[in-house]
C-alpha positions as CSV (number, residue, x, y, z in Angstrom):
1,X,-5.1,-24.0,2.2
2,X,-5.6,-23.4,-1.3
3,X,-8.2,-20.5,-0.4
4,X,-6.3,-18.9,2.1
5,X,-3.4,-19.0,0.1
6,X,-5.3,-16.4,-2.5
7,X,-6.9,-14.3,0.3
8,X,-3.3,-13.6,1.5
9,X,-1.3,-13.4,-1.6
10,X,-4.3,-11.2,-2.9
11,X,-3.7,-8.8,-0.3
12,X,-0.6,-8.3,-0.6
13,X,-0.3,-8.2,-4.1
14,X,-3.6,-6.0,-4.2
15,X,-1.7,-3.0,-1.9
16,X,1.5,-3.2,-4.5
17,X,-0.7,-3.3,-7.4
18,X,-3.1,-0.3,-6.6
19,X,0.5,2.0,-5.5
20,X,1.5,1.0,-9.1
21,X,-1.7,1.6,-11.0
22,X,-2.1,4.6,-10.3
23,X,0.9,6.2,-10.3
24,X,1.6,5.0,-14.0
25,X,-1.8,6.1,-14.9
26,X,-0.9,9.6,-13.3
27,X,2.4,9.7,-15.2
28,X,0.3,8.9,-18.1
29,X,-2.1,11.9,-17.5
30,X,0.6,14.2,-16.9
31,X,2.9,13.4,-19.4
32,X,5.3,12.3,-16.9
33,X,8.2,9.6,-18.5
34,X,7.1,6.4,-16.9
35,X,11.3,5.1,-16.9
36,X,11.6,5.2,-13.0
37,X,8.8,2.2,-13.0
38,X,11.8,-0.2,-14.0
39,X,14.0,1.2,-11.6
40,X,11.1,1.0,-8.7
41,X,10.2,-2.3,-9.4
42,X,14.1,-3.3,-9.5
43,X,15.1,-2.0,-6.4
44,X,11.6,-3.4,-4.9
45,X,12.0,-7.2,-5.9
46,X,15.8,-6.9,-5.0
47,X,15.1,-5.1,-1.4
48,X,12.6,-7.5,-0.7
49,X,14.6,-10.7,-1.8
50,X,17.1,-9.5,0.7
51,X,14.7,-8.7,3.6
52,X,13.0,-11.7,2.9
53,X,17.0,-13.6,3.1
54,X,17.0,-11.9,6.4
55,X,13.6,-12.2,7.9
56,X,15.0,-14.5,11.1
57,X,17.5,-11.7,12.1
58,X,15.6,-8.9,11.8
59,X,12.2,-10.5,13.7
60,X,14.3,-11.3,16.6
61,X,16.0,-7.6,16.8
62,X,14.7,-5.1,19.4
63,X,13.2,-7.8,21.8
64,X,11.9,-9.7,19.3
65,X,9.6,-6.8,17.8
66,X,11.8,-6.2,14.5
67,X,9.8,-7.4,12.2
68,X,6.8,-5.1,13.0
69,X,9.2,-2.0,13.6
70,X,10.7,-2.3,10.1
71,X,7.1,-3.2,8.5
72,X,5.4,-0.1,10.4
73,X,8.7,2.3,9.4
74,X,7.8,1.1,5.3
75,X,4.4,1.7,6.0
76,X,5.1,5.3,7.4
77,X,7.4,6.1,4.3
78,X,5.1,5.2,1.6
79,X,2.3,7.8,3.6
80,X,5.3,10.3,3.8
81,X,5.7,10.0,0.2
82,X,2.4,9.7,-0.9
83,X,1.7,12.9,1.2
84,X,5.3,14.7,-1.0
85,X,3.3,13.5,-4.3
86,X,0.3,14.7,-3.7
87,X,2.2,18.2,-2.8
88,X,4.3,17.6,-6.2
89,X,1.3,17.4,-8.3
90,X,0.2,21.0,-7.9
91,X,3.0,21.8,-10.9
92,X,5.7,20.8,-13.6
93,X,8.1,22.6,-11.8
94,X,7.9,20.1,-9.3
95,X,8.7,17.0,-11.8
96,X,12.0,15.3,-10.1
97,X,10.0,15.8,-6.7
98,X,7.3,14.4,-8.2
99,X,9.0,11.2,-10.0
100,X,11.5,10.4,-6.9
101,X,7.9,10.1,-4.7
102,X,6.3,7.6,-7.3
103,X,9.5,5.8,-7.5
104,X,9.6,5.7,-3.6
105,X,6.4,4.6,-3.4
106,X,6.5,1.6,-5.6
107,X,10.1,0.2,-4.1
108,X,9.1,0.6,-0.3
109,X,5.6,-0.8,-1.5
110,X,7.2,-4.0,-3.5
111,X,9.5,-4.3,-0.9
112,X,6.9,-4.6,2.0
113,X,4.6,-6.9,-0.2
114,X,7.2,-8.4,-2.1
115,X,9.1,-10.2,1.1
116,X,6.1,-11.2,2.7
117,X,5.0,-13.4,-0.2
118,X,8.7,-14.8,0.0
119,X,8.5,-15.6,3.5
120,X,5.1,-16.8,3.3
121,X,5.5,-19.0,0.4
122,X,9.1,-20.3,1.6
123,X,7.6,-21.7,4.6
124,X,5.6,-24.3,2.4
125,X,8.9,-25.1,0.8
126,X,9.8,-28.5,2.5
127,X,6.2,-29.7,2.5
128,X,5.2,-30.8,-0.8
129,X,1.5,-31.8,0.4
130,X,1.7,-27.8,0.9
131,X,3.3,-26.4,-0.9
132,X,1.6,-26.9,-4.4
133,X,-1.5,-26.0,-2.9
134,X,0.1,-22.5,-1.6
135,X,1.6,-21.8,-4.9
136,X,-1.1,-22.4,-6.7
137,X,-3.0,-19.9,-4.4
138,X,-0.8,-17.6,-4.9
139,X,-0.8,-18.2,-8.4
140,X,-4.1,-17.2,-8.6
141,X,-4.3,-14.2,-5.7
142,X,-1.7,-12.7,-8.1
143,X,-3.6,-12.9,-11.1
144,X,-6.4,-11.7,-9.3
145,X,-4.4,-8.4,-7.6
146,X,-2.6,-7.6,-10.8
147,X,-6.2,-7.6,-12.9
148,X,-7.3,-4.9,-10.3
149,X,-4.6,-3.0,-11.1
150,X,-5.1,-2.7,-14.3
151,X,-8.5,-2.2,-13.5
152,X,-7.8,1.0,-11.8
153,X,-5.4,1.8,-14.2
154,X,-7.5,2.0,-17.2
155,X,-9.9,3.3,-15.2
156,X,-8.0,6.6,-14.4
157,X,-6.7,6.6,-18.0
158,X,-9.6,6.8,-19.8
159,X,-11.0,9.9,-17.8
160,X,-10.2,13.3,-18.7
161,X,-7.0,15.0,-17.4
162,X,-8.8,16.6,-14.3
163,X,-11.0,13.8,-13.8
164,X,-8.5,11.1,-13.8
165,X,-6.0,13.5,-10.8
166,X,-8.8,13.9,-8.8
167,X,-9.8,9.6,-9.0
168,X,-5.8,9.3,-8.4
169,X,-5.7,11.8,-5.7
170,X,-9.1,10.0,-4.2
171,X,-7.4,6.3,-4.4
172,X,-4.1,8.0,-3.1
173,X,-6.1,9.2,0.1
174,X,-7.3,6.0,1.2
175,X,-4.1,4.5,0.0
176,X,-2.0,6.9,2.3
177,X,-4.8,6.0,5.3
178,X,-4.3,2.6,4.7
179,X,-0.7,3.1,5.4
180,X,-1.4,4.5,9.1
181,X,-3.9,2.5,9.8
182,X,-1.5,-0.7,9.1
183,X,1.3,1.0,11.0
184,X,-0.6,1.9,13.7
185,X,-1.7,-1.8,14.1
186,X,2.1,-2.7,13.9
187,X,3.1,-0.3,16.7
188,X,0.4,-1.3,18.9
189,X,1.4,-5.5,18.3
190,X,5.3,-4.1,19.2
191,X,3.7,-1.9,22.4
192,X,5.0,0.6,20.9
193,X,2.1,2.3,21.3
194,X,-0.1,1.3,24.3
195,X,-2.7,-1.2,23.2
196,X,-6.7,-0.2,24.2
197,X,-9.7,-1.3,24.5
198,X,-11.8,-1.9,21.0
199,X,-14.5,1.2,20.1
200,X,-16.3,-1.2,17.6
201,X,-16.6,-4.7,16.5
202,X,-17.9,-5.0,12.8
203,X,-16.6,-8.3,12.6
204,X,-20.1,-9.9,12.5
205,X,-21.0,-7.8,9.2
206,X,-16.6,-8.1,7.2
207,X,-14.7,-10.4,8.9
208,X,-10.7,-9.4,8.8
209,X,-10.2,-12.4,7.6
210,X,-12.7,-12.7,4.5
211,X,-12.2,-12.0,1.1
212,X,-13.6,-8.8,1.6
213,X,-11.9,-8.0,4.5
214,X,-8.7,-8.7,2.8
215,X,-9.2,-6.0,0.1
216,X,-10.5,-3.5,2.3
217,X,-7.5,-3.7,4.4
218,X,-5.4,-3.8,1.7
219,X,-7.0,-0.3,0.4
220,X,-8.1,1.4,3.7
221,X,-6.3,-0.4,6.0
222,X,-9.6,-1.8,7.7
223,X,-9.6,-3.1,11.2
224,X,-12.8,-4.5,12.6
225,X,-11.9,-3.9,16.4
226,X,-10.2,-0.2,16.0
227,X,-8.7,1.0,19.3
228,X,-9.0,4.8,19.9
229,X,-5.3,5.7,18.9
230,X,-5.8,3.7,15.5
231,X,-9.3,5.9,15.0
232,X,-7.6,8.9,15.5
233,X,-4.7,8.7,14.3
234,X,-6.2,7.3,10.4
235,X,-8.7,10.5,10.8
236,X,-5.7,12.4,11.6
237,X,-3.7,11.4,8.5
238,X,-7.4,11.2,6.2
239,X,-7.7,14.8,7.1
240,X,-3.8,15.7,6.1
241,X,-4.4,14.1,2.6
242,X,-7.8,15.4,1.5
243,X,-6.4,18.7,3.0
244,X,-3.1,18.7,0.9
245,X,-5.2,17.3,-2.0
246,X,-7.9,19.8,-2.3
247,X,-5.1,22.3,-2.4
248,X,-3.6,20.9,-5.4
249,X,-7.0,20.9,-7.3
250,X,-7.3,24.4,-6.2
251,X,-4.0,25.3,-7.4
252,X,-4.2,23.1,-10.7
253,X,-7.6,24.9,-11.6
254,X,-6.5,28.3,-10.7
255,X,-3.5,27.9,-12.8
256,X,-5.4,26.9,-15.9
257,X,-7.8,29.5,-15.5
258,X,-5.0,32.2,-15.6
């Protein structure tokens, strides 16, 4: 219990602390006032307290698919603005674009993460033999997601301006994939979106449920039995991204150069 308890706290807590990460260490690179962190965070631990509160209600809504609808809708506004920030970047005149996208990002994130933790540690509440076990885990998956972070963080800080966008803008990529790749799982559990046979089975090699697996899904999204749709569609928004990003490097450099 204790182990699983860190794999899944880590993995939530990993997806919330990469969002945050780098988008400080961006507003850090770009001179950006990093004040709507406070507000992100605030909104996110509140939002997710009350989601959390109202977990029962909203699982049961829509035929008993709720749950996955509002977690695949989170998912699919964090790639919308991740996809508005990575537009934003191309210039100051952007900024209040730019800061309402980070600040998005890290609520819906903290949100998302936030009331799973909750609900997943509230369900060990009324069995102390549990319970202490799970907390500790979780404990320990936090301190382990958060140190990653900051990882990342100083990474990106410590490179060059143009160095350190185009690391964000990589992370932000697989970040944004990630996103789809979840949502599109959600959908499929919610037949919402017709579920297919598997293309591949890497199970064998990182199983979903390792340690490894965790983090990988929490920064790509990974699934080790993809279904066409969820192959296409992750291309499909990988291929959106590196687009729009590539296009703010251009921009960026051609700008400095005139």
């Amino acid at each position: 219990m204790l182990l699983n308890s860190v794999i899944i706290i880590l993995r939530e807590v990993l997806e919330a602390a990469l969002i945050i990460s780098v988008l400080l260490a961006l507003s850090q690179k770009l001179t950006v006032s990093r004040a709507w962190l406070s507000a992100a965070l605030l909104i996110g631990l509140l939002g997710s307290v009350i989601y959390a509160m109202n977990i029962n209600p909203v699982s049961m809504a829509m035929d008993g698919v709720g749950q996955e609808l509002v977690n695949a809708s989170l998912h699919i506004l964090i790639y919308s603005f991740i996809v508005v920030l990575i537009v934003s970047l191309r210039s100051r005149k952007y900024h209040q674009v730019m800061v309402m996208s980070m600040l998005s990002c890290v609520a819906l994130a903290t949100i998302r993460e936030g009331s799973e933790i909750i609900v997943y540690i509230n369900g060990f509440s009324s069995i102390p033999e549990l319970f202490y076990p799970v907390l500790i885990g979780g404990i320990v998956g936090t301190g382990i997601g958060i140190s990653v972070g900051v990882f990342f963080y100083y990474l990106i800080s410590n490179l060059s301006l143009n160095k350190g966008v185009k690391l964000g803008l990589f992370i932000l990529v697989l970040i944004a994939g990630g996103m789809i790749s979840q949502a599109t799982q959600l959908l499929i559990q919610a037949d919402f979106i017709v579920s297919q046979q598997a293309l591949w089975n890497t199970s064998s090699f990182i199983g979903e449920r390792s340690l490894l697996g965790q983090m990988l899904y929490a920064l790509i999204g990974y699934e080790a039995t993809p279904t066409p749709i969820q192959v296409i569609l992750y291309s499909s928004s990988l291929i959106i991204t590196i687009a729009l990003s590539l296009n703010t490097l251009r921009y960026r450099n051609a700008k400095e150069l005139s």
